[in-house]
C-alpha positions, 0 to 999 in steps of 0.5 A: 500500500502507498503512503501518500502522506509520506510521497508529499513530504517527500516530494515537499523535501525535494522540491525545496532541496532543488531550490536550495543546492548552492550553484545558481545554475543547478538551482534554476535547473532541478529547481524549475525541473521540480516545480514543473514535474514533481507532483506527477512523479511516482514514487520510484521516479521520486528515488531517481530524482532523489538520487540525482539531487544527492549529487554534487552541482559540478558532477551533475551540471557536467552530466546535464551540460553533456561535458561528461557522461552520465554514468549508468546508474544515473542514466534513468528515465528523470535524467533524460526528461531533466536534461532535456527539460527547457526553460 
């Protein structure tokens, strides 16, 4: 059974998470992304976001930016809809 308690105030978390990473660039990006999307997210989508959020603003804008490659673990579904999201 889902707790849909529980989805809100973790969509709640990450949402403000977004918004509050330190590199103006990835804030605008996750947190944009976040605004937009969060609330449709199901709850693996919303580990996925987790687990992108809990990378470090350099790693994941270069990832983002295609400077890099995204490595497998974090190449899910969120990834490309976040990387190919527009302002």
């Amino acid at each position: 059974m889902t707790d849909f308690g529980n989805l809100d105030a973790r969509r709640k978390m990450l949402r403000l998470r977004s918004w509050r990473r330190g590199m103006k660039e990835m804030d605008l990006i996750m947190g944009t992304f976040a605004d937009r999307h969060i609330a449709e997210l199901s709850g693996r989508e919303l580990e996925d976001f987790a687990m992108l959020s809990d990378q470090p603003d350099q790693k994941l804008y270069s990832w983002i930016s295609g400077a890099e490659a995204v490595p497998a673990e974090f190449d899910t579904p969120v990834f490309a809809r976040l990387k190919n999201m527009r302002p």
